[in-house]
N, C-alpha and C positions, 0 to 999 in steps of 0.2 A: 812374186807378190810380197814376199816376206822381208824381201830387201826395201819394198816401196812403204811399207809399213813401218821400218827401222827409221828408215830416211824421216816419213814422217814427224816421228816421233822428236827422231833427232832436231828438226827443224825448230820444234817447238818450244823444246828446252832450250835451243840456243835462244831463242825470243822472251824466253822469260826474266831474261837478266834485268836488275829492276834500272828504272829510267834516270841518268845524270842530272836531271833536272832537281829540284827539292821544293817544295811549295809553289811551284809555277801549276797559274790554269787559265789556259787560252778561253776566249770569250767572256770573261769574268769583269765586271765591272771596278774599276780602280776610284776608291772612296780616301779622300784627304780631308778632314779639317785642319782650317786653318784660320786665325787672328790674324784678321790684315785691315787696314784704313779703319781698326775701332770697330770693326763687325765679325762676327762668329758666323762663318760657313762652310761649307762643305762641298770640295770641288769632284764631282763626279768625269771620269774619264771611260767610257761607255765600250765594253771589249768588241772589238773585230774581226772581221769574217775572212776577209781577202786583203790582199795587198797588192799591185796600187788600191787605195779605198778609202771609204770615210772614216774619220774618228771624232765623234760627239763628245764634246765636253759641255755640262752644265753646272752651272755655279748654284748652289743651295741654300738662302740665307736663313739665318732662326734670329737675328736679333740686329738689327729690327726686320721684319717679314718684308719689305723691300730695301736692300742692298746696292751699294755702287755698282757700277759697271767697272767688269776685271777684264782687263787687255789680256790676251793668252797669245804666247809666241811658243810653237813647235818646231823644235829643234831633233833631228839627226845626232846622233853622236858620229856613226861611223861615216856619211855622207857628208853633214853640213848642210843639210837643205835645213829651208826653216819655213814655216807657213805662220800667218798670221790672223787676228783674229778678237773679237769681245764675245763678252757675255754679259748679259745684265743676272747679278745674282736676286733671283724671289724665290719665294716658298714651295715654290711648283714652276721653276724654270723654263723657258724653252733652251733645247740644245744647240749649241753650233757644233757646225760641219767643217771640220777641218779636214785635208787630203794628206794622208801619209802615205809613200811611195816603196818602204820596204818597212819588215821588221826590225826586233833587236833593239839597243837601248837610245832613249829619247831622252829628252829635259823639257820639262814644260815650265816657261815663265809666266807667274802670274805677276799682270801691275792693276795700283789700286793706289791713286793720290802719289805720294810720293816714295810708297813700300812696294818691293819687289821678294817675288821669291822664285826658288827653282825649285820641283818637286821631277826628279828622277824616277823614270818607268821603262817598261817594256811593252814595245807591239809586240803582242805574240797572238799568230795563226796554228789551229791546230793539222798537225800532218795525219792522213791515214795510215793508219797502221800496218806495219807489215803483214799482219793477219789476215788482214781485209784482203790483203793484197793476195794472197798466197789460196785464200778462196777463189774470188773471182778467178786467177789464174786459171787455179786446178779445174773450175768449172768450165772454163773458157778453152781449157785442151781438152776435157774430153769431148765437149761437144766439137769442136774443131775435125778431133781425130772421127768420132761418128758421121757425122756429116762429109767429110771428105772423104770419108772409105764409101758411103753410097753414092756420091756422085761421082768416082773412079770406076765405082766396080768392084772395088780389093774388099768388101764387104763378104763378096759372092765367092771366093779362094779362099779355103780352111786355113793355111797358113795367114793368109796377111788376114784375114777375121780374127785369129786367136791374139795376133799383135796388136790389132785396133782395140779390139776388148780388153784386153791387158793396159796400155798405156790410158783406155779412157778410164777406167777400172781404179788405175795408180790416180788418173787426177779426182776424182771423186772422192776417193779411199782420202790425200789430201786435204780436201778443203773440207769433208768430214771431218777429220779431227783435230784441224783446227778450229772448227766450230765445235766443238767438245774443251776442248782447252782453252780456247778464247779469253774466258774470265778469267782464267788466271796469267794472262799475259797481260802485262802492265803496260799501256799508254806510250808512244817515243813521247820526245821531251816536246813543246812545239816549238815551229818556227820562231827564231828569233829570244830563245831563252838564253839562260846564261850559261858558259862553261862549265863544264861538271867541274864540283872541287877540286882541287888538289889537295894532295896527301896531310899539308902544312894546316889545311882549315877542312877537310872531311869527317871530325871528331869533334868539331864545332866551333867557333871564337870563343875566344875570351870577353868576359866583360871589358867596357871601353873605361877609359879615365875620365871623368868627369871635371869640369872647372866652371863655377859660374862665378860671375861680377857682374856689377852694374856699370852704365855708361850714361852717367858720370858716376865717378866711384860714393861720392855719396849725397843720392840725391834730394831733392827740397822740397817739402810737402805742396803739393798744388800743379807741380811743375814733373814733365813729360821725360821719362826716363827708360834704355832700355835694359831689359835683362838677357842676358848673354849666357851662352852655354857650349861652350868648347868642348868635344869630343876628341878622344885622340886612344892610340891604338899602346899598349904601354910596351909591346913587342918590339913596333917597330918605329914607334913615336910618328907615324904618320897620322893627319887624319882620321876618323871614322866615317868613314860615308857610306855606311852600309845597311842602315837602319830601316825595319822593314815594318809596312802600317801593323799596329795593332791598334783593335777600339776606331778604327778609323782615324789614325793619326800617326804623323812618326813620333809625333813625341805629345805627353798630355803635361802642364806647367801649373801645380794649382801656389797660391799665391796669399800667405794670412796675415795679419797680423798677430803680435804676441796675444792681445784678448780674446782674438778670433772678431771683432767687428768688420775687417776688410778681408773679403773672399774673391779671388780671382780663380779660374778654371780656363787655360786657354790653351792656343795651341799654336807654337812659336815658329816661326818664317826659316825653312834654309835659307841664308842669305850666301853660305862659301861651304864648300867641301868642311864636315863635319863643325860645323858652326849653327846655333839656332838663336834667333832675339825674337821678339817681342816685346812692344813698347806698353808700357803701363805709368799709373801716376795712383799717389798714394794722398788723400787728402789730410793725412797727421801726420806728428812724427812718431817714431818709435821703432820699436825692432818690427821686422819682417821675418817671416820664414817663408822658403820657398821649395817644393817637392817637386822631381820632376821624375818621367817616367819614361824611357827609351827601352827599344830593342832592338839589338844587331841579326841579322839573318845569320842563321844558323846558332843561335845562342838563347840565354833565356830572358827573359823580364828585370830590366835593373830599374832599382828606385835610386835616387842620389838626392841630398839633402842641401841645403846653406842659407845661411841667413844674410841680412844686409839691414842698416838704418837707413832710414829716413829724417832728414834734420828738416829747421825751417820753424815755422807756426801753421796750427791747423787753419785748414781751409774749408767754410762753411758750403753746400752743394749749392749751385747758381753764383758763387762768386768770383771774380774776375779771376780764371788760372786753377780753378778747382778741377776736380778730374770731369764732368760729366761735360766742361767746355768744349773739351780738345778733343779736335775730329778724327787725329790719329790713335788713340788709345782706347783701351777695350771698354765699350760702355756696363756699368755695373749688372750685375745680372743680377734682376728687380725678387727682391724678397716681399713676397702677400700672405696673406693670412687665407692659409691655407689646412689650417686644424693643429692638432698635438698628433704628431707619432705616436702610433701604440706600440706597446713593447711587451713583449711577452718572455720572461716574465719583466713586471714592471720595475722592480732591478734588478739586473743582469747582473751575475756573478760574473768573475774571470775565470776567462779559460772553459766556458761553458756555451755551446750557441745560443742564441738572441734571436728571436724574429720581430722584427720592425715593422709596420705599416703605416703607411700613409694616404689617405683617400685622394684624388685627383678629377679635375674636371676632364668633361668630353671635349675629343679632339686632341687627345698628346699625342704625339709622332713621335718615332723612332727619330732618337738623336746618337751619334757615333756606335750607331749601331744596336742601341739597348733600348729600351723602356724608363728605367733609371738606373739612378748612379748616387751609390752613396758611398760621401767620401769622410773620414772621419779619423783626428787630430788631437792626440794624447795632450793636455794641458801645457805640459811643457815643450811637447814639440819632438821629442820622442822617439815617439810611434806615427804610424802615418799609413792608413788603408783606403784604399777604393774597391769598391764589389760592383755587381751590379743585378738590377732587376730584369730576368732574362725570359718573363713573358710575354703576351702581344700586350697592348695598351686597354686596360681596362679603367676600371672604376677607382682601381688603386696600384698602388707600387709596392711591394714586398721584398723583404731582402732577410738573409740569416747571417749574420754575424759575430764569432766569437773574441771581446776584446784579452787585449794580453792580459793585460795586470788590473789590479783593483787601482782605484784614481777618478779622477774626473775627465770627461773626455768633450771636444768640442765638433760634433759632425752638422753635416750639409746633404738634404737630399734634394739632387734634381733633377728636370726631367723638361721636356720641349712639350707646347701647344704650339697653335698654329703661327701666332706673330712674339712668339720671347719663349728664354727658356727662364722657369721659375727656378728661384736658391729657397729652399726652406731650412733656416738653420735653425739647432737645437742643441742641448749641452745632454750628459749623459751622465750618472754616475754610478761606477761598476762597484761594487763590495765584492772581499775578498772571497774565494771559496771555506765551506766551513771546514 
């Protein structure tokens, strides 16, 4: 018995070893925002059970609350099968049923007018655990071993009775304690997750290099332009294509002017192996700044910065070539008169938290995953923070934030109802600490 207890024990520790997998969770819903055909939505990929099986994809739009129809092509990486498929993105979707035939990593094409993207994932099924396994087992011999010693006979022989109760004894003893240890035996990876690291990347990635331009290099007030965002690895100059959602997105792109009058917040198309655009049009000229926000798996949160001009003559809103014309670029996200933020205190020292509020009508929804989002732009461009409002949707939106330095600051708070998401901008002025 003492050896069947050792064994036990043994077993167990070996199962503890913790799982190759890293942030992977079978049946987990896969959440994208993305800016595609000039609308803000949100492509849900719905986690599955079995393989061969279904996989539900719905398209979510917030602006405007009915949305084009997105072509979706699922694609195989290791096979090459592909299924095909739409979705009309609204406010409350229905889902398509596409059939995928194994796990492991996929590509899903979204199209939409004349813009395409590719958004990289994984079908993953979860495996039983060895645990499980090693219970039922143990439970399944000893009843095996009882049950067959009374239908033989060998029950009723003191020898083969002390051997049946022994080995039923060992499987119970078993899946007893693995049912005591259980909790602390960590999950296998599931099906169809990714290679555990190697040694080269198990300590983390590096930050990616960043490069943005515009296409055309300098574009013309009124007139449709995209922004470009190059990724690349500075190890090994390849690529970055490793970027993993955060916020519901792989990348968040906000978008000002030097006054801060044009605010863009979007979220830019894979279009190639570490490559991201996003078409936008600017109605003046003037400098631009633009913030973007990526994360590589296995590494932490990078912000990267760069400006760009816009030449030309301003362009009045409804005239011919103005932005709110063109059907492929992000429609403005509509600023209302929606109160003054309160601040507490009402000037915010540097380097000290700040609580903000802002009242909100019924009916905001969860957008990229929060309640709100406030995003906020040191006067010269600087500084550059997003937080966010991380309770259910109430009456108002709240946020604590401490600015760096003493200055003037330019922020934006938003947040989704049911047909737009509201920009509520405002200016800020922090005084020094005493």
């Amino acid at each position: 018995m003492i050896r069947v207890l050792c064994l036990a024990a043994a077993l167990v520790l070996v199962l503890a070893v913790p799982a190759a997998a890293h942030n992977v969770t079978a049946g987990a819903d896969l959440r994208i925002a993305q800016t595609i055909a000039g609308h803000e939505v949100t492509v849900v990929v719905k986690g599955t059970t079995r393989v061969p099986g279904p996989l539900r994809i719905g398209v979510i739009a917030y602006q405007p609350v009915s949305g084009p129809v997105i072509g979706l092509e699922v694609h195989s990486v290791e096979d090459g099968r592909t299924v095909t498929g739409t979705a009309q993105a609204a406010a409350n979707p229905q889902y398509t049923q596409l059939q995928v035939e194994r796990t492991g990593p996929h590509e899903l094409k979204l199209s939409a007018g004349d813009q395409t993207a590719v958004i990289p994932f994984r079908v993953l099924v979860e495996r039983e655990s060895a645990g499980a396994i090693l219970i039922y087992g143990g439970l399944f011999v000893a009843a095996l071993l009882l049950v067959g010693g009374l239908l033989t006979g060998s029950a009723a022989r003191p020898g083969r009775a002390m051997a049946l109760a022994a080995g039923a004894a060992a499987g119970v003893t078993v899946a007893a304690m693995v049912i005591v240890f259980e909790s602390h035996v960590p999950a296998p990876p599931p099906d169809g997750a990714a290679p555990a690291p190697t040694t080269s990347t198990a300590q983390g990635r590096p930050y990616a290099q960043v490069r943005m331009e515009t296409v055309p290099a300098r574009p013309a007030a009124g007139e449709e332009f995209t922004l470009r965002v190059d990724l690349v690895d500075g190890s090994t100059g390849r690529p970055v294509d490793d970027l993993t959602a955060h916020h519901e997105a792989l990348a968040h792109v906000v978008v000002t002017s030097e006054d801060g009058r044009y605010f863009r917040h979007v979220h830019p198309l894979r279009t190639a192996p570490g490559r991201l655009e996003v078409r936008l049009s600017a109605e003046r000229p003037g400098r631009y700044l633009a913030h973007v926000e990526v994360e590589r798996e296995d590494s932490g949160g990078q912000l990267v910065a760069a400006d760009f001009t816009v030449g030309g003559t301003a362009k009045a809103p409804g005239e011919a070539g103005a932005p709110a014309t063109r059907a492929g670029t992000p429609r403005l996200q509509p600023t209302v008169q929606t109160g003054t933020p309160r601040l507490q205190p009402a000037v915010p020292v540097a380097g000290r938290p700040t609580t903000i509020e802002l009242d909100t009508p019924a009916g905001v929804r969860t957008w990229l995953g929060m309640t709100g989002h406030l995003l906020i732009r040191s006067e010269d461009g600087r500084f550059f923070g997003h937080v966010h409002e991380m309770g259910a949707p109430g009456a108002r939106v709240r946020f604590t934030f401490s600015f760096p330095e003493p200055g003037r600051y330019l922020a934006w708070i938003q947040y989704a109802v049911a047909d737009r998401i509201v920009t509520a901008p405002f200016t800020v002025n922090v005084m020094e600490a005493p």
